[in-house]
N, C-alpha and C positions, 0 to 999 in steps of 0.2 A: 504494500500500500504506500501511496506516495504522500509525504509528508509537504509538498509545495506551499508556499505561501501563495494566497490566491492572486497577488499582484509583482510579484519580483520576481526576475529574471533567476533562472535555475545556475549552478555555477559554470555550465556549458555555454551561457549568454542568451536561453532561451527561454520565452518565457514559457508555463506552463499553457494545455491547450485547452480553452473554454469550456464549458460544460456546454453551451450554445451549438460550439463547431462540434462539440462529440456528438450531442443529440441530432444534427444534422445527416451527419455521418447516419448515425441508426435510422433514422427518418428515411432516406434513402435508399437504404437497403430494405426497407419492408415496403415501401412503394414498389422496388424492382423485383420484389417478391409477388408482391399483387400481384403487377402485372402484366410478370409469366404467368401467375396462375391462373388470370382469368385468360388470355388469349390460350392454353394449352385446354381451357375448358372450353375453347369453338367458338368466343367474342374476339373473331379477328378484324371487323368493323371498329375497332376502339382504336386509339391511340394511350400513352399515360396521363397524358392533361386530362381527357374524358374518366379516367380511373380515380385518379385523384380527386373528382370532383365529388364522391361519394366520402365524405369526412363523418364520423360520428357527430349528429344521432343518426344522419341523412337528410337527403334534400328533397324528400316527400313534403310536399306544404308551405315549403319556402317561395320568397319570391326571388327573384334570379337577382333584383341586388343585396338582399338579403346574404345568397349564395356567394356573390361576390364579396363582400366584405367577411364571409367567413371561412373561405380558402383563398385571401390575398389577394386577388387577382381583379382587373378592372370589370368593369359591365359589360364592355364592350367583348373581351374574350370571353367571359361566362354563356352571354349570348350566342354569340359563335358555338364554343361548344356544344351549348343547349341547342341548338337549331341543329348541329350534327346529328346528337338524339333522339331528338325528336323525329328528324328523318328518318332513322332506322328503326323505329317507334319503339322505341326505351321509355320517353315519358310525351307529356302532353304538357301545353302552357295553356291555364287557362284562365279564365277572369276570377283575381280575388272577390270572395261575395262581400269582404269585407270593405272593398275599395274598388268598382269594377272597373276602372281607368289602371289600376296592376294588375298583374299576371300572377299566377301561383306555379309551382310546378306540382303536375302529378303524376306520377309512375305508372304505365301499362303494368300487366303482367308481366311482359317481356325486361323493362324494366326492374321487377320486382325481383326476378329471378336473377338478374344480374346483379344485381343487389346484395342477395343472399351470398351468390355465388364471391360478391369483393371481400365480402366480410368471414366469408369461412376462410379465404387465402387470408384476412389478415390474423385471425386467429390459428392460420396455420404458422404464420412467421412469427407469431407470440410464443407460440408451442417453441420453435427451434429455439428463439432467445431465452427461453425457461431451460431447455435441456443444453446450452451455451453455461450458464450461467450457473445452474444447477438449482434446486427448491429455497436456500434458506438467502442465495445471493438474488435470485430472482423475486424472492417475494420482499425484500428490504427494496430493490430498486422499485417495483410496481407500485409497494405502500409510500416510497418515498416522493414517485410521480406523483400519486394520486395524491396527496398532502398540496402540492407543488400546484399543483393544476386546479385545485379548490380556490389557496390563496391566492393565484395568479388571475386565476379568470375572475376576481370579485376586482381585481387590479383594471383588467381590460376593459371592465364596464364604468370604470369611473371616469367623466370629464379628465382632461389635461389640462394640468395648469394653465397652459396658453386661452384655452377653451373659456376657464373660471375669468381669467383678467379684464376678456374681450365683451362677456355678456353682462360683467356687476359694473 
């Protein structure tokens, strides 16, 4: 285990590597796990931007900037992709009943099944980082996530300082 200070340079001149760029790192590697899995399961219509667009809880109900603001990406490429989908009838845009001037997104069947199908690969690539890792290494990182992701996400929904200044 490495004893690093979280900000000084190691005595090599290097500094230690983020938790950011290591999460990245693993991020990536379970997307390319995706998906192979879903193109080896017969969705060779997809690209990975279309895969990735499936983030926990899913995009059943959303509206597509919704979607955009919650896998990063502008309205402009969510649409795009959404319109790929939609042509391959994965889902459907249809009028919020809550706003009918938006869109919502809703999943075919065909959709649905792809769906299930991203989420068993990504629970397959959870399976291999458990058995990487082993039971008592793996459940410290997962519980330590999950702690991480509680406090962060109550982070993500609060105004930005810049945001408070501009409106009081």
């Amino acid at each position: 285990m490495s004893s690093h200070s979280y900000t000084q340079e190691d005595p090599g001149g290097e500094f230690p590597r983020y938790v950011g760029a290591m999460l990245r790192v693993v991020w990536q590697w379970v997307r390319d796990e995706m998906y192979a899995g879903v193109v080896a399961a017969g969705y060779d219509d997809l690209n990975a931007a279309h895969v990735a667009l499936w983030r926990y809880p899913g995009l059943d109900g959303l509206r597509p900037s919704q979607l955009a603001d919650h896998v990063g990406i502008t309205k402009q490429s969510v649409n795009d992709l959404l319109g790929h989908l939609e042509g391959q009838g994965y889902l459907r845009r249809v009028p919020d009943p809550a706003d009918g001037r938006a869109r919502v997104i809703r999943l075919t069947s065909k959709g649905r099944r792809l769906a299930e199908t991203i989420y068993d690969e990504a629970r397959a690539a959870q399976l291999q980082i458990a058995e990487i890792l082993g039971p008592q290494r793996y459940t410290q990182l997962h519980n330590s996530l999950e702690l991480l992701t509680e406090i962060l996400s109550k982070e993500l929904h609060r105004p930005s300082p810049n945001a408070r200044s501009r409106s009081g």
